[in-house]
BALOBA-1460 file (C-alpha; in Angstrom, 3 decimals):
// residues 244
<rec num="1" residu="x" x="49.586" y="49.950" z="-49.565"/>
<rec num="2" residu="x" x="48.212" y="53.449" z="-50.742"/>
<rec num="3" residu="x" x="50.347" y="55.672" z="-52.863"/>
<rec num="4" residu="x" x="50.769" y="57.833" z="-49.645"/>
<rec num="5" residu="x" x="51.495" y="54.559" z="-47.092"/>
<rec num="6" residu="x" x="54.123" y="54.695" z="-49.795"/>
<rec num="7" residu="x" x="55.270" y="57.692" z="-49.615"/>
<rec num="8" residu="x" x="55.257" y="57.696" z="-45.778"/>
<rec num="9" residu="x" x="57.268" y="54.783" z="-45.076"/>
<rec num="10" residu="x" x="59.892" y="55.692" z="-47.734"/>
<rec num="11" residu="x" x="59.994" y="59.248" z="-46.191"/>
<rec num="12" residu="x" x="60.824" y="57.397" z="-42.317"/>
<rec num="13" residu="x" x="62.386" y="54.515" z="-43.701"/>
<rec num="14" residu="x" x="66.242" y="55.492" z="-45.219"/>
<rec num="15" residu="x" x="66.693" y="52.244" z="-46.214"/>
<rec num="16" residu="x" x="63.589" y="51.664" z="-48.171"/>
<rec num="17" residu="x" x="63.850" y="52.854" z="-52.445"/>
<rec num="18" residu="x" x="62.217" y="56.201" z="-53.301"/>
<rec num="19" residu="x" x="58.575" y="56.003" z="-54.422"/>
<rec num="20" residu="x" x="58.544" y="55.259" z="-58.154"/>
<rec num="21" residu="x" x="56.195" y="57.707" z="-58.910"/>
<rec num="22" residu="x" x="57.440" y="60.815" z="-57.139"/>
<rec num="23" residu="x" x="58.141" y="63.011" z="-60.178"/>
<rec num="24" residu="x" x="60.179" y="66.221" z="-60.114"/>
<rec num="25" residu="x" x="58.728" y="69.300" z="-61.869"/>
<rec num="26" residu="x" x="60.625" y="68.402" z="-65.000"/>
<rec num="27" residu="x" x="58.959" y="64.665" z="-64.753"/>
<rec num="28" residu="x" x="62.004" y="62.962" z="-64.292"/>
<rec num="29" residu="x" x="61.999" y="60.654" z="-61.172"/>
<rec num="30" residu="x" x="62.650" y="62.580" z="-57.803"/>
<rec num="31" residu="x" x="66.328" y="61.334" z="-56.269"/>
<rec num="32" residu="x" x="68.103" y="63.936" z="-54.461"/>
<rec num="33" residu="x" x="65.185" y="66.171" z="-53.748"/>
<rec num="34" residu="x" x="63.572" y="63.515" z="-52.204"/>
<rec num="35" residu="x" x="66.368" y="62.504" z="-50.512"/>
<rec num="36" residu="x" x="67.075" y="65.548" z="-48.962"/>
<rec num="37" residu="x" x="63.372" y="66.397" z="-47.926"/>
<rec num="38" residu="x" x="63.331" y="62.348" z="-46.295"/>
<rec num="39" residu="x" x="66.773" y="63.665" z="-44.304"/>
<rec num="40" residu="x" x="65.527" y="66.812" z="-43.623"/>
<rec num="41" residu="x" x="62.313" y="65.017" z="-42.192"/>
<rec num="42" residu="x" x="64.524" y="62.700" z="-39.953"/>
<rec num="43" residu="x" x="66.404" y="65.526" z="-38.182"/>
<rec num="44" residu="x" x="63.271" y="67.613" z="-37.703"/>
<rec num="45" residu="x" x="61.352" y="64.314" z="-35.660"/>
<rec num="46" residu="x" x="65.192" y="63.250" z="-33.894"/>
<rec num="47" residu="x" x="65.375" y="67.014" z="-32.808"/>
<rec num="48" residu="x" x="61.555" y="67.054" z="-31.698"/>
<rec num="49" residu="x" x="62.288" y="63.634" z="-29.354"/>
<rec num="50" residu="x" x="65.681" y="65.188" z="-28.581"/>
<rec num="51" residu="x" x="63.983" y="68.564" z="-27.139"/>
<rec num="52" residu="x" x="61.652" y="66.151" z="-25.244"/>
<rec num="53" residu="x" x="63.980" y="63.706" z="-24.000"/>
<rec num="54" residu="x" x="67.121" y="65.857" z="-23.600"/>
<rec num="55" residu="x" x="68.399" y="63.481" z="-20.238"/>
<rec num="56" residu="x" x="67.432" y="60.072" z="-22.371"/>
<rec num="57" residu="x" x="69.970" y="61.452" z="-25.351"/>
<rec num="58" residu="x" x="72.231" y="62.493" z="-22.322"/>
<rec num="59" residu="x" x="72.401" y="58.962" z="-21.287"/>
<rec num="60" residu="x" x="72.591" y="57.290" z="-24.625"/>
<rec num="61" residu="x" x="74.787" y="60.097" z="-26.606"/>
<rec num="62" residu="x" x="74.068" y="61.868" z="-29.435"/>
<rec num="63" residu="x" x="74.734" y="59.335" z="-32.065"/>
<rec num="64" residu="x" x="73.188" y="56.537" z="-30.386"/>
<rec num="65" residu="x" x="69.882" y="58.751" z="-29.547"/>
<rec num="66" residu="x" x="69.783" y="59.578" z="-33.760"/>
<rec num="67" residu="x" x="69.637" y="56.313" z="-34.783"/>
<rec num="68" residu="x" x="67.226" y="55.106" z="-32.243"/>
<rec num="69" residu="x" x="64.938" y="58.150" z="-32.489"/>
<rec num="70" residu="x" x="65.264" y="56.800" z="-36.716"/>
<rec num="71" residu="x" x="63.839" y="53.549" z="-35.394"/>
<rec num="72" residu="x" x="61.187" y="55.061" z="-33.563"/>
<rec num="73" residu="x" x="59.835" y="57.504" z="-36.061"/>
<rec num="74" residu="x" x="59.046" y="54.190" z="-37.988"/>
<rec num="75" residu="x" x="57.375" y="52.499" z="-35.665"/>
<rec num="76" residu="x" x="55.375" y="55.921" z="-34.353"/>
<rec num="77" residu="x" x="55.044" y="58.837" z="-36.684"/>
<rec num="78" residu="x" x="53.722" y="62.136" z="-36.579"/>
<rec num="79" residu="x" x="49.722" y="61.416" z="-35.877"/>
<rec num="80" residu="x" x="49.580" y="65.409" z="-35.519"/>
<rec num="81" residu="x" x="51.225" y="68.532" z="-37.085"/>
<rec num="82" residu="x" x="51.226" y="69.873" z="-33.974"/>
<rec num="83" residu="x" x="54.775" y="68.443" z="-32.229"/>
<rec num="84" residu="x" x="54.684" y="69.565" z="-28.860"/>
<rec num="85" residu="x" x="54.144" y="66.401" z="-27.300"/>
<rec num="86" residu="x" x="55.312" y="63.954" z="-29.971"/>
<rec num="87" residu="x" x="56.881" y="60.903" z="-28.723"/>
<rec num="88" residu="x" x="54.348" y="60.007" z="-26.065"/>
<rec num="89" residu="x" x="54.852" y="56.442" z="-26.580"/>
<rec num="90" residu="x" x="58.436" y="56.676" z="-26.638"/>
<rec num="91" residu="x" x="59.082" y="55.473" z="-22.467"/>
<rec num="92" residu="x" x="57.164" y="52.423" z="-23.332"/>
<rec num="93" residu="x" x="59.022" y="51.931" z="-27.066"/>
<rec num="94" residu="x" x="62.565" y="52.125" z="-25.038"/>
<rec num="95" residu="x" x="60.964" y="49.341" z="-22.684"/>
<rec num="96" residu="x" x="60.487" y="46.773" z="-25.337"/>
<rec num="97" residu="x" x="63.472" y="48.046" z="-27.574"/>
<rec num="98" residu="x" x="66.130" y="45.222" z="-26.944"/>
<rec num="99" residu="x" x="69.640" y="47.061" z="-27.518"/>
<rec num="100" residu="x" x="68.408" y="48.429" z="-24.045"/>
<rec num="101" residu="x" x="67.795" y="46.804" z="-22.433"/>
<rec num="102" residu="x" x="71.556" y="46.557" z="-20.205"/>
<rec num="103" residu="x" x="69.722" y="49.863" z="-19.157"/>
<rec num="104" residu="x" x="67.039" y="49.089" z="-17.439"/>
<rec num="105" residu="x" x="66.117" y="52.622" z="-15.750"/>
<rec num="106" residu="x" x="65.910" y="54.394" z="-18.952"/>
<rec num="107" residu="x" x="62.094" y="53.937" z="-19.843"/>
<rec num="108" residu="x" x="61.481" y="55.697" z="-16.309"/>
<rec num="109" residu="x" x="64.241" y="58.187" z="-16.727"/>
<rec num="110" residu="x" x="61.870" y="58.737" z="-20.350"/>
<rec num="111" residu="x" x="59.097" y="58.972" z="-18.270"/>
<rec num="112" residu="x" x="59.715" y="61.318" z="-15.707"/>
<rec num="113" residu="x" x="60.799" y="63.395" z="-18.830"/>
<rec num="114" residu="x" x="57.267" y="62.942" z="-20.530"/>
<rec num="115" residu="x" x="55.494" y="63.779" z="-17.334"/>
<rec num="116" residu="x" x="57.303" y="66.867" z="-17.274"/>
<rec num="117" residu="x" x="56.075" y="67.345" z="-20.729"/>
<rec num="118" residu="x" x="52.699" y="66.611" z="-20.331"/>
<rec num="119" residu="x" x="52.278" y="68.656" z="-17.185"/>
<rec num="120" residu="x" x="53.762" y="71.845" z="-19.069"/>
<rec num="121" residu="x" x="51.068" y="71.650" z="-22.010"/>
<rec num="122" residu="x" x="48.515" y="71.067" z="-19.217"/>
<rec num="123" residu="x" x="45.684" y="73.404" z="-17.888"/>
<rec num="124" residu="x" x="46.532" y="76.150" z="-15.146"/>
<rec num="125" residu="x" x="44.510" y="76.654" z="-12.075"/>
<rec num="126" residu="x" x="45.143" y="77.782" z="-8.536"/>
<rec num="127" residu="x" x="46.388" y="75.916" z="-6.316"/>
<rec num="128" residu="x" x="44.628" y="74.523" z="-2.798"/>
<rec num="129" residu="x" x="46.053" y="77.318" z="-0.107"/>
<rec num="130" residu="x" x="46.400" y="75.140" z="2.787"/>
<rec num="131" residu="x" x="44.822" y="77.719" z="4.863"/>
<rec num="132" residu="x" x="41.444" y="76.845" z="3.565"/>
<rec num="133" residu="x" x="41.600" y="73.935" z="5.244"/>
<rec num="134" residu="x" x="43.105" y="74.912" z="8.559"/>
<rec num="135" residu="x" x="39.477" y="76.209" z="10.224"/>
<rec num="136" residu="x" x="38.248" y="72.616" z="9.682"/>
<rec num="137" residu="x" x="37.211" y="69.855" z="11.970"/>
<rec num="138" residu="x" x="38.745" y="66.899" z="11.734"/>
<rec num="139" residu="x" x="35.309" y="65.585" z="10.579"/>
<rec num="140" residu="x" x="34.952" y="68.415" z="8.034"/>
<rec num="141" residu="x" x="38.823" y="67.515" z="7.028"/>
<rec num="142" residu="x" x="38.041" y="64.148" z="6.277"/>
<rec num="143" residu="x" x="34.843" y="65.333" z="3.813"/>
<rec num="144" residu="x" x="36.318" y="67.891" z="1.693"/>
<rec num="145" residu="x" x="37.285" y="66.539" z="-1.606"/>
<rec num="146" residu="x" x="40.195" y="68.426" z="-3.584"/>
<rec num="147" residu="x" x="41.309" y="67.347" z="-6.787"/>
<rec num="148" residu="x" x="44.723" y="67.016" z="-8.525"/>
<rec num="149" residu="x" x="45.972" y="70.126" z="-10.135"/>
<rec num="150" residu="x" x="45.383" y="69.460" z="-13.789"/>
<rec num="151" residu="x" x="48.973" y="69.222" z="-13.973"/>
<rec num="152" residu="x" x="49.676" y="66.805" z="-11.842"/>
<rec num="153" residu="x" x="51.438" y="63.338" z="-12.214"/>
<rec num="154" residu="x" x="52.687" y="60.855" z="-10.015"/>
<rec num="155" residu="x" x="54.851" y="58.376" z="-11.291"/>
<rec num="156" residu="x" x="56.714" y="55.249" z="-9.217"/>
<rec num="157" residu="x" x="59.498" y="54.092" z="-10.085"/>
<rec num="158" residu="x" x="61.242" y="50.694" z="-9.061"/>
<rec num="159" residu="x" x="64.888" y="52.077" z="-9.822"/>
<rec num="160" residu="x" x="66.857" y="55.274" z="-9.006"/>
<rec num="161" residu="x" x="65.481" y="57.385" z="-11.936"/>
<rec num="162" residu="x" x="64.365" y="60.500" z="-10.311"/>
<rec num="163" residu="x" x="68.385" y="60.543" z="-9.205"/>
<rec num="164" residu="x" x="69.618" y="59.687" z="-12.468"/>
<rec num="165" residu="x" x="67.296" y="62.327" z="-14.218"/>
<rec num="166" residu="x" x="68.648" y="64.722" z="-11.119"/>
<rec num="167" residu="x" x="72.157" y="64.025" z="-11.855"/>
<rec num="168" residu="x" x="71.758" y="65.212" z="-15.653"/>
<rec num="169" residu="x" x="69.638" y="67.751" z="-15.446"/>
<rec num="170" residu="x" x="71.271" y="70.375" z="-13.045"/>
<rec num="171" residu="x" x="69.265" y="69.253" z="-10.358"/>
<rec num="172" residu="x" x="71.598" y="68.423" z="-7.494"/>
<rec num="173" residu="x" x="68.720" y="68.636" z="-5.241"/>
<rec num="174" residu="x" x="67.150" y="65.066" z="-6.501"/>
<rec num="175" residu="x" x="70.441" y="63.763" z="-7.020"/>
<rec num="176" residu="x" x="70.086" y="61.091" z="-3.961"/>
<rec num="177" residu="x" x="66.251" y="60.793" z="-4.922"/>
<rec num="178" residu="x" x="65.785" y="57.039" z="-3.412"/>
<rec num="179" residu="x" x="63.653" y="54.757" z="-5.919"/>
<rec num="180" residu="x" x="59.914" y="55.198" z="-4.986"/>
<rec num="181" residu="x" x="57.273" y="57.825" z="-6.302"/>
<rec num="182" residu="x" x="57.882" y="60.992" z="-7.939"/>
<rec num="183" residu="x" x="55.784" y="63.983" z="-8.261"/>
<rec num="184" residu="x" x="55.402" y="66.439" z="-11.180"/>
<rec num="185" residu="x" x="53.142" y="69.800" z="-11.022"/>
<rec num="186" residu="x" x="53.036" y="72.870" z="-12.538"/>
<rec num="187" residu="x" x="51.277" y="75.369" z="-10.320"/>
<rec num="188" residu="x" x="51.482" y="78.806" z="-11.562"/>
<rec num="189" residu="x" x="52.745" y="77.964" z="-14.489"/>
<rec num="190" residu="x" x="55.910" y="76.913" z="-12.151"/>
<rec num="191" residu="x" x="57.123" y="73.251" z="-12.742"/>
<rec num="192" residu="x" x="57.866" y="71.148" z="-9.994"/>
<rec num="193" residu="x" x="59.374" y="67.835" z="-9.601"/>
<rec num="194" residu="x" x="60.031" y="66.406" z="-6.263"/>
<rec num="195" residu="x" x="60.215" y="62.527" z="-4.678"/>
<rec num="196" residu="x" x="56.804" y="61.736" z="-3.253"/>
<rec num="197" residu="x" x="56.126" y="59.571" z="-0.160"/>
<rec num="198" residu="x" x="54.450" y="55.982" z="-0.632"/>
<rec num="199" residu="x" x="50.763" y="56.627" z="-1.157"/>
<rec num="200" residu="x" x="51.081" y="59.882" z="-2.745"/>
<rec num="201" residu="x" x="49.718" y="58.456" z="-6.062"/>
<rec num="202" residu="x" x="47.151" y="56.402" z="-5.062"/>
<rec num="203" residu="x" x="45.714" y="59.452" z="-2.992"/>
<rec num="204" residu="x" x="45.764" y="61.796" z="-6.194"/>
<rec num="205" residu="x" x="44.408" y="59.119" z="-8.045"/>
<rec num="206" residu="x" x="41.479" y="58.434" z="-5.387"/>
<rec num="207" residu="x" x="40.717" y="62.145" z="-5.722"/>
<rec num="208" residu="x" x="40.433" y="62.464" z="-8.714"/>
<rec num="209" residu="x" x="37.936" y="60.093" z="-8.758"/>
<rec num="210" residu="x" x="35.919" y="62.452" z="-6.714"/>
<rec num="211" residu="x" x="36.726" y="60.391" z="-3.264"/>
<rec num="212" residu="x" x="36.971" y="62.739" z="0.063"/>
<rec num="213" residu="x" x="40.443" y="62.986" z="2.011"/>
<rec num="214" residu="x" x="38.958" y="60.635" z="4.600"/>
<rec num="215" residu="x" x="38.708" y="57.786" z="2.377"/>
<rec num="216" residu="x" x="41.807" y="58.777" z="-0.176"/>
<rec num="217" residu="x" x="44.105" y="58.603" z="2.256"/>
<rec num="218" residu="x" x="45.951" y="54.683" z="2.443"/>
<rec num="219" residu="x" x="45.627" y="53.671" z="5.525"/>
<rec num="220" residu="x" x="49.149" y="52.313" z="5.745"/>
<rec num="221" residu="x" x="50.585" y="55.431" z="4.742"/>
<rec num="222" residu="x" x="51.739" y="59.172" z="6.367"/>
<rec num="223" residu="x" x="49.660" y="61.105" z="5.831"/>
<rec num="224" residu="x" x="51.207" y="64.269" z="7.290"/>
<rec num="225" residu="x" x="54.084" y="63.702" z="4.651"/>
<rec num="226" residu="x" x="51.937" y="62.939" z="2.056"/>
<rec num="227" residu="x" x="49.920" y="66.246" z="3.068"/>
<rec num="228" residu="x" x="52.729" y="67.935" z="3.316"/>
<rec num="229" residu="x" x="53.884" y="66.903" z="-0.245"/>
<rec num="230" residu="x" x="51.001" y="67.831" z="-2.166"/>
<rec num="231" residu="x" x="50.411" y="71.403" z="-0.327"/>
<rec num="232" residu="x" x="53.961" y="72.590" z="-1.110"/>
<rec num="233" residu="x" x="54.079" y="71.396" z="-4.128"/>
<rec num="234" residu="x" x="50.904" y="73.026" z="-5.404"/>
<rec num="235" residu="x" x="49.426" y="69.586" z="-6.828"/>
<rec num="236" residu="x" x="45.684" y="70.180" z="-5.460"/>
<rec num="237" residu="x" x="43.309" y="72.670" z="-6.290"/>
<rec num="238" residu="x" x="40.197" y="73.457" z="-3.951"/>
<rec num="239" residu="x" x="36.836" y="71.362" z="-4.292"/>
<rec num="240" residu="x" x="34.225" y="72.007" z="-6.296"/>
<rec num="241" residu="x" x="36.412" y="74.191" z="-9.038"/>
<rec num="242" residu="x" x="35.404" y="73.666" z="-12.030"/>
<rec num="243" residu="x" x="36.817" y="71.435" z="-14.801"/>
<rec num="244" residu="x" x="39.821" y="73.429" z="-17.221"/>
């Protein structure tokens, strides 16, 4: 390993010894300076995945959500200086991480949470006015083509998460959120999260592809409440807009 693999892993890893070469400005061996920069690098990443992830840290504690956010700095660090949307991977690290496992909505809860992220950093455009599309023959209905609002995500969910996430986030509104598909947008710079009805993903992802309403649609789904869904929301913009 390089002098700065080194240097890296000792800085995440607590447990491993200080880099024998790290000198101070004196030349004797850095100890306590290093030590406090490697703690003061641990709080600054668990406070970054903390910001992120405030419900996950809700639902683990405080102490518990340290020491696992410890764990996952060392398996993921920093790619970026920029920190606004480190700990991408962490929904899918909490997944495979075996203390929990007893808890076996967390990696959605985490994802719901990262969604949210992502859609805030995202692109801003305006949103499909569903009066555009109220002149239109059924015909000319089926052939327009809208896309997702670069913003939007649409996550599913096999347990209660979008309640649980609800529940601890001052949301009473999603509190009895059944499992199923959730939405996340941020139309005029406006976040939204809402529960989405069965199809409501597979339609965004359809057109984004570039497929017309006719064919995005499921055909085993409602699509007045999947219509509905995406127009209040804000989660389409009009066709042919450009790309952000």
């Amino acid at each position: 390993m390089s002098g700065q693999g080194v240097f890296a892993s000792a800085l995440l890893g607590p447990e491993l010894p200080r880099p024998e070469t790290l000198r101070d400005p004196s030349g004797s061996r850095a100890t306590r300076r290093f030590d406090v920069y490697r703690n003061n690098v641990a709080v600054a990443l668990t406070e970054a995945l903390a910001a992120a992830f405030p419900v996950v840290q809700r639902l683990v504690g405080e102490t518990y959500f340290a020491a696992m956010a410890r764990d996952f700095a060392r398996a993921h660090p920093p790619r970026s200086p920029v920190m606004a949307l480190y700990g991408a991977e962490l929904p899918g690290w909490i997944e495979r991480f075996p203390p929990l496992a007893a808890l076996p909505y967390l990696p959605e809860v985490a994802r719901i949470e990262q969604a949210r992220r992502e859609a805030s950093q995202a692109a801003d455009a305006a949103p499909l006015d569903p009066r555009a599309l109220a002149g239109l023959s059924p015909a000319e209905l089926a052939a327009n083509a809208p896309r997702p609002h670069p913003a939007t995500r649409c996550l599913r969910t096999r347990h209660a998460a979008l309640a649980i996430w609800g529940r601890n986030a001052e949301r009473p509104d999603l509190a009895q959120s059944p499992p199923g598909e959730v939405l996340i947008t941020r139309p005029a710079l406006s976040l939204r999260l809402r529960a989405a009805p069965s199809g409501t993903g597979a339609t965004l992802r359809a057109l984004a592809r570039g497929a017309p309403l006719g064919s995005a649609l499921p055909q085993d789904a409602d699509h007045a409440a999947i219509f509905a869904c995406l127009f209040t929301a804000g989660a389409l913009v009009p066709q042919g807009d450009p790309e952000p």
